[in-house]
C-alpha positions, 0 to 999 in steps of 0.5 A: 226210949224203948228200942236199942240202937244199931242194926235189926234183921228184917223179916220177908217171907223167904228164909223167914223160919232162920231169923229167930235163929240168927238172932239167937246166934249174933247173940253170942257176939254182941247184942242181940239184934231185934227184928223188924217184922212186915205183913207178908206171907202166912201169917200163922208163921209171922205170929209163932217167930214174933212169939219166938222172937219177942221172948228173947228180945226186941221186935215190931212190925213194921205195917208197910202201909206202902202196899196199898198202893201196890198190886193188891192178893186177896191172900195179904187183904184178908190176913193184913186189912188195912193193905186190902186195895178193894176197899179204897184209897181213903181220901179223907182225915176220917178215912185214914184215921180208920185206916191206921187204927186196924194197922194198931189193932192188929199190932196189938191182937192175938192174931199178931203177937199170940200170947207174947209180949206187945211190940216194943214199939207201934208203927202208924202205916203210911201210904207211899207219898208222891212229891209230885202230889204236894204236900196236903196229903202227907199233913193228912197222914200225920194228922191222922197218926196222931188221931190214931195213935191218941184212940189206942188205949194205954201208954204203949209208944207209937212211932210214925211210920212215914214212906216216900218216893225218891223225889221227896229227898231230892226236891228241896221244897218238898224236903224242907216240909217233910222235914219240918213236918216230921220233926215237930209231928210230936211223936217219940220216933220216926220209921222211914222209907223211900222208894228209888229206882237205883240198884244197890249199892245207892249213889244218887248224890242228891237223894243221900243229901236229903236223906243226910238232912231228914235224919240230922233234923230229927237227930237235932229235935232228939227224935230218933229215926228208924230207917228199916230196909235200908241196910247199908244206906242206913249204916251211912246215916248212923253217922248223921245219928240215925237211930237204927236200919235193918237188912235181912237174908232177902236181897230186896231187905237192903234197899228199898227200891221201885218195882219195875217192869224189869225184874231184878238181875238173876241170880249170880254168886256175889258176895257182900266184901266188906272192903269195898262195901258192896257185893262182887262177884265170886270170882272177883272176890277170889281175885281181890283175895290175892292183893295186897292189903285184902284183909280176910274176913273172919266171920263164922260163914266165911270160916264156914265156906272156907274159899269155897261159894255157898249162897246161904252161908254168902247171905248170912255173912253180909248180916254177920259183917253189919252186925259187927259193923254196928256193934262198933257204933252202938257205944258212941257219939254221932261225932264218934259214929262220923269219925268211925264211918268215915274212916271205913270209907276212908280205907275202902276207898284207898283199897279200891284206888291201890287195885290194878285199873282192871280189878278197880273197873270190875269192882265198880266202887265209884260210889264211894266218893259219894259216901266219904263226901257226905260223912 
């Protein structure tokens, strides 16, 4: 297998210049942990911190074919082609073939990469399917994959890159094929994504059901599953043998959510408790500091803050804390990695349930029993 397990940093266009850095940083405490890069934002800037990145360590991109199907800027058409809405969904298994091998190419080119390393791994781009479409499409995608990937030269690894709405993990007919599909599509690895409408932190019972049985399928072929963007989500399916998830210094890089007409919430001082495995408000967080059993963090940043709120320093904790968090799974077991999960969920939930009625009430950690049942 040619990516390491455990959490990656996510690349979006903000704060795009202090990945490489952090990655750097983590270094010294742990692993080094790789960075899933996107086509987004300049892309003269994407190609100098692969290069960066790439020198030192493990990255890929991750071609987020779903953006197809998105708003489309002529900026992204003509950096990114394969994500250029002008020329036509393709409809056919030629035309998503086609589709797919500019994605490839462009992983390989110069343009990309300069003169650094290839990726560790290609990614086939996929569009968002839709359950409600049925199921021809996502046979085509796969098939398509896999003529893709056969027309790129040499022995690099390619993974397929599927994306979903929420509906696929929650309907079981749907589930089951794309479970089915997935796992005997032939390829060394999945990347995943779906699409829901919740906030953070995700408590849709049936969606993390299905999310547990798509990943302990592919875990039980020996497949690995990547689940990028899926911070948290994705540190509760290392413990039914997720590969690896990312998260990145971008809100929106822990959780893959559906636009809205509603913008998300403005900008609050929150902070990632790792007690309660959610972000809090500032202000309760200083209020949960003051209870019995709070066990302080730490990391550099909340050493850095010293009691007092910094949003960048809040950003980088929450990455220092799942960095740490993952470098405890990395050298065990999926029964190893079940029993250190589910202990973690077990001590935040009799955190959350020894706080006063207010302080629970406020902290909102109801979520949690969904997780430990599911663990």
């Amino acid at each position: 297998m040619s990516i390491e397990n455990g959490f990656w940093l996510q690349y979006a266009s903000q704060n795009a210049d202090d990945l490489v850095d952090l990655a750097d940083d983590l270094a010294d405490n742990g692993y080094r942990p790789g960075i899933v890069f996107a086509p987004v934002g300049n892309p003269a800037r994407l190609c100098q911190l692969y290069g960066r990145m790439r020198a030192e360590g493990e990255a890929f991109l991750d071609p987020s074919g779903f953006l197809l199907d998105r708003d489309g800027r002529q900026q992204r058409a003509t950096n990114y082609p394969w994500l250029d809405p002008t020329y036509g969904r393709p409809d056919d298994l030629d035309a998503w073939t086609e589709w797919m091998e500019q994605s490839l190419q462009h992983q390989l080119s110069r343009g990309f990469r300069g003169g650094a390393d290839e990726p560790s791994i290609l990614v086939t781009p996929s569009p968002q399917l839709l359950a409600s479409s049925g199921t021809a499409e996502l046979y085509t995608i796969v098939d398509a994959a896999s003529a893709a990937r056969d027309s790129t030269e040499g022995t690099r690894e390619c993974w397929l890159g599927i994306a979903v709405d929420r509906d696929y993990l929650r309907n079981n007919a749907r589930l089951t094929e794309l479970a089915d599909t997935v796992v005997t599509a032939g390829f060394p690895g999945v990347v995943f994504r779906c699409f829901q409408s919740e906030l953070s932190p995700i408590s849709d019972r049936r969606l993390l059901e299905g999310l547990r049985e798509l990943v302990e399928g592919c875990t039980g072929a020996d497949v690995p599953i990547f689940l990028p963007n899926a911070g948290w989500v994705g540190w509760l399916a290392g413990a039914w043998g997720a590969h690896g998830h990312s998260g990145g210094l971008s809100k929106g890089s822990w959780f893959d959510r559906m636009p809205t007409p509603m913008r998300n919430p403005g900008r609050r001082d929150s902070i990632f408790e790792p007690q309660l495995l959610r972000h809090v408000h500032w202000t309760l967080h200083e209020q949960l500091f003051n209870e019995d059993g709070y066990e302080e963090c730490s990391c550099d940043s909340c050493v850095t803050m010293d009691g007092d709120f910094d949003a960048v320093e809040a950003k980088i904790h929450q990455i220092r804390v799942a960095h740490a968090r993952s470098n405890e799974l990395r050298p065990l077991n999926v029964i190893g990695r079940r029993r250190a999960i589910r202990a973690r969920i077990d001590a935040a939930v009799d955190f959350r349930d020894d706080l006063p009625r207010t302080l629970q009430d406020r902290a909102d950690a109801r979520f949690l029993d969904t997780w430990l049942s599911l663990v």
